[in-house]
N, C-alpha and C positions, 0 to 999 in steps of 0.2 A: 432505388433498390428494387431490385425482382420480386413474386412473389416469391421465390423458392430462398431468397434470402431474407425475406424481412420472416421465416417461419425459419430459416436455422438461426437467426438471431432469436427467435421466442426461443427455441430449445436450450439454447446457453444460456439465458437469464435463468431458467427455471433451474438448469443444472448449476449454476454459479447458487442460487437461493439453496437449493436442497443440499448444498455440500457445503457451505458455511453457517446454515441453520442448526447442525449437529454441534457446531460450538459451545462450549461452558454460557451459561446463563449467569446475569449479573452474581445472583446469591453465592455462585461458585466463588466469582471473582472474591465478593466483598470475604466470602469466610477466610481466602486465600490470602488477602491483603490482613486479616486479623492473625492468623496465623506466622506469619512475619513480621509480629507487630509493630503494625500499621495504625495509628488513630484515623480512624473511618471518617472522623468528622473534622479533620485537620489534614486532609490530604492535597500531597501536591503531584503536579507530574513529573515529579522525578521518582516518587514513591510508588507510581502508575506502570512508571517506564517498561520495567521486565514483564512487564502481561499486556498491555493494550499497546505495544509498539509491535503487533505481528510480521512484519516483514523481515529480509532476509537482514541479517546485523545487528537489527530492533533499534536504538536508540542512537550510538555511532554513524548508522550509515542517514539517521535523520541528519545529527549531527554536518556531516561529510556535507549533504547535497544544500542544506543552507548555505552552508560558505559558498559554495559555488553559485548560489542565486546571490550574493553580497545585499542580504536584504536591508535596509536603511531604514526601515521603524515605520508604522502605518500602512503599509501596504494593505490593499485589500484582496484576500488570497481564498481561491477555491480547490478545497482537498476532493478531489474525485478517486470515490471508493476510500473513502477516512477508517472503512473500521470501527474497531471502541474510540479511534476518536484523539489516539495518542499526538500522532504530529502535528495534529490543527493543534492541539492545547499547548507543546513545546513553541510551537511557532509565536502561538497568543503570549505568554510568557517571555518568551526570551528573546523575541527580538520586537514584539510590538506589534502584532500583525493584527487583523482583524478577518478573523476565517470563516467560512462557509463550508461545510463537508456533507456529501452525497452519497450514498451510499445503495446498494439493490437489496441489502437485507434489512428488512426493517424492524430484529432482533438488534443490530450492529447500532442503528439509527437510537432507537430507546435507551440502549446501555450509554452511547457515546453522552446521549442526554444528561445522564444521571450523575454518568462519573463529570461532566464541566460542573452540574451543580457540585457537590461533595466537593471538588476541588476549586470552587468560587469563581470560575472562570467564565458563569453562563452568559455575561454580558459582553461577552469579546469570541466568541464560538456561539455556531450555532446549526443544527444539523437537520437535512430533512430526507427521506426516501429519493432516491435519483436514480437515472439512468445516465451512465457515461454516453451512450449513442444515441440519449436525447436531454443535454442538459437544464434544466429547468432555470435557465437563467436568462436574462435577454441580453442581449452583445451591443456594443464591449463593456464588460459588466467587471473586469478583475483585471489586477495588475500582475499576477501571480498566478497560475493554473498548478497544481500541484498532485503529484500522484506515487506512489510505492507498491509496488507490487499487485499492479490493478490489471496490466494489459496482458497479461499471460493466457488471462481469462475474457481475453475477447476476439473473435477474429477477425471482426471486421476493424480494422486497424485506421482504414481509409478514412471510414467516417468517426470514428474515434479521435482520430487528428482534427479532424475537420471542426466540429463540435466544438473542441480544444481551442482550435484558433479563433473559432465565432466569439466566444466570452471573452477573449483576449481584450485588454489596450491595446490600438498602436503601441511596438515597443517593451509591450508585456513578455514574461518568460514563461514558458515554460517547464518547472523541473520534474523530474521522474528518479526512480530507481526503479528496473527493471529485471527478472529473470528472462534472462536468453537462451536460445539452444546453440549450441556447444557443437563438435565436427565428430563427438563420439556415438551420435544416433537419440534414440529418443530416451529420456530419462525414464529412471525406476520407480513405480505407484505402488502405492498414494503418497503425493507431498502434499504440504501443506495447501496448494492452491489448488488441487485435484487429486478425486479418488482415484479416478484414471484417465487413459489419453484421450476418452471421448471429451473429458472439460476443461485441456490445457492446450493453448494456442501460443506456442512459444513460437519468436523469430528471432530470427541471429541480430547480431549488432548490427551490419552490416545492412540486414534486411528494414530493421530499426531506422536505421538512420533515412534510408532512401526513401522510407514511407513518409518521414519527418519532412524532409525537403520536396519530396512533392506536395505535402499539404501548405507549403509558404514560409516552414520555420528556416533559422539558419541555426547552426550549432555555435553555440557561444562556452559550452565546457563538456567535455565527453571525456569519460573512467574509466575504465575495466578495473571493478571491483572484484575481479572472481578469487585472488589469493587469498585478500583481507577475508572473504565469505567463508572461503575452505579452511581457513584459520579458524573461524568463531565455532564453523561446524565441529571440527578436531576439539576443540575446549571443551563444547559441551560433550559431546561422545566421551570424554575424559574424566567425567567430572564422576565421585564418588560413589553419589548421592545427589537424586532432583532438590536443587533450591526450594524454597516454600512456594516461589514466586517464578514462573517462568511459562512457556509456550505450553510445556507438557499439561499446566492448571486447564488452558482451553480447549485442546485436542484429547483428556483424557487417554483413555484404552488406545488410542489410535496413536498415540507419541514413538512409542519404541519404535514401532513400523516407516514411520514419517520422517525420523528422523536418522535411521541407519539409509533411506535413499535418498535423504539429501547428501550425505554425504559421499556414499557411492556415487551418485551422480553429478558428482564435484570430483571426485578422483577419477573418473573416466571420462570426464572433461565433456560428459552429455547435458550439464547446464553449465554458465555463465551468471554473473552478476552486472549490469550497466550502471552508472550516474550520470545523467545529463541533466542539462541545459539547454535551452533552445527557445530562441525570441520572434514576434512575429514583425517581421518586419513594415508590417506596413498597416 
C-alpha cells in the first residue's frame, strides 16, 4: 500500500467512526425495548431483532444469507463490522455458532457487549474494536467470515478480500450482504451508511464479484436481492405510525431523510442489494 493510500484509508476510518458514532446510545435502545414492552432482563434476540439488525432487510436477509452458508452447528464464525451485535447473536442461537465480531466503533463494540450479556449469550459471542483491512486475528483462524452491510464503507476492496481470505480455513466460506451501485448513477444522501459520497464506496455486483475472484474466492451462491429490499423499503414508507422498535430508535432526527433515499434510490435503480457466498478454495 502507497503512502497516499494507507492516508485515504486513515480518512475513511475516521469518516466511517464519526458517521456511526451519531447513533442512539445503549440507554436509547434499552428505554426503546421497555417501551415495546420488552423484559430488559429476559431478553432474547428475536426481541433484539428490529433495532440491532441494522442492515438492508434487518432480520430476513440475516435469515436468507445463513441458508445459503448451510451452516451445520459449531462452526467458528467471524462477523466483520457486527454492529450492536444482532447477527453474531442469531447465528449463536439458531444455528450453534461460536462468533467473534469486530467492529471500528468502539460505541457499536460496548453496546454489542451488553446486549450478549442481557440476552445471556456472553459465552458464545464475543466482540472487540477491529479493523476490516487489518483483522486482528491469525490465519486460518474461522470457518466462516461473515459480513452485512460492511463494504460499501470501504475502498480498498482488494485488501478487504484479502484479510478475508487470510482468517479463512482451507474450504471456509465466506458470506456477505452487500449494497451495490445500481446503472442509475450515484444514490441520494444521507443513507444509512453515509452522510454523503465522500464515505460511500459502492461497486456494482459485477465489480463485486471480480474483486472476489481475484482474491482466491469462487462463488458458491450469489442473489440479487434488490426487489425483496425495495419491498421492505415500500412497507415501511407505508406504514402509519413508527413502530416503538425500529431503525428510526437509532438514526433519530435523521430517519425521515435516510429513509425517503433509500428508497428513491431503489426506485431509480442507483442502489442494488447482493447475498453471497464465496469459499476459499485452498
Amino acid at each position: 500500500m502507497t503512502g497516499e493510500d494507507t492516508a485515504h484509508s486513515r480518512i475513511d476510518k475516521q469518516a466511517v467512526r464519526r458517521h456511526y458514532s451519531r447513533l442512539a446510545p445503549l440507554d436509547a435502545i434499552l428505554k426503546a425495548l421497555a417501551r415495546a414492552g420488552k423484559d430488559i432482563d429476559r431478553l432474547t434476540p428475536d426481541d433484539l431483532a428490529p433495532i440491532d439488525e441494522f442492515h438492508t432487510r434487518g432480520r430476513p436477509a440475516t435469515v436468507d444469507l445463513a441458508a445459503l452458508v448451510g451452516f451445520k452447528g459449531g462452526e467458528r464464525v467471524l462477523d466483520v463490522g457486527c454492529g450492536l451485535g444482532g447477527p453474531s447473536r442469531f447465528l449463536a442461537s439458531a444455528h450453534a455458532c461460536r462468533v467473534s465480531g469486530i467492529d471500528l466503533t468502539p460505541q457499536f463494540v460496548e453496546i454489542a457487549t451488553q446486549l450478549a450479556r442481557l440476552t445471556r449469550l456472553e459465552t458464545k459471542v464475543d466482540y472487540q474494536q477491529g479493523d476490516a483491512l487489518a483483522i486482528p486475528f491469525d490465519a486460518p483462524s474461522f470457518d466462516v467470515v461473515w459480513s452485512q452491510n460492511v463494504a460499501m464503507n470501504i475502498s480498498d476492496r482488494k485488501l478487504l478480500y484479502s484479510e478475508i481470505h487470510r482468517v479463512l480455513r482451507p474450504r471456509g466460506k465466506y458470506a456477505f450482504s452487500d449494497v451495490v451501485g445500481g446503472e442509475g448513477g450515484e444514490p441520494h444522501f444521507p443513507l444509512p451508511w453515509a452522510s454523503n459520497a465522500s464515505e460511500s464506496h459502492l461497486r456494482s455486483a459485477q465489480a463485486t464479484r471480480d474483486a472476489l475472484l481475484a482474491a482466491g474466492f469462487a462463488v458458491v451462491a450469489w442473489e440479487d436481492a434488490t426487489e425483496q429490499s425495495m419491498r421492505a423499503a415500500l412497507e415501511r414508507a407505508g406504514q402509519a405510525s413508527l413502530p416503538p422498535l425500529g431503525l428510526h430508535v437509532l438514526f433519530g432526527a435523521d430517519w425521515p431523510a435516510i429513509s425517503a433515499n433509500m428508497l428513491r434510490s431503489y426506485k431509480e435503480r442507483r442502489i442494488g442489494v447482493l447475498l453471497g457466498v464465496v469459499e476459499r478454495s485452498s
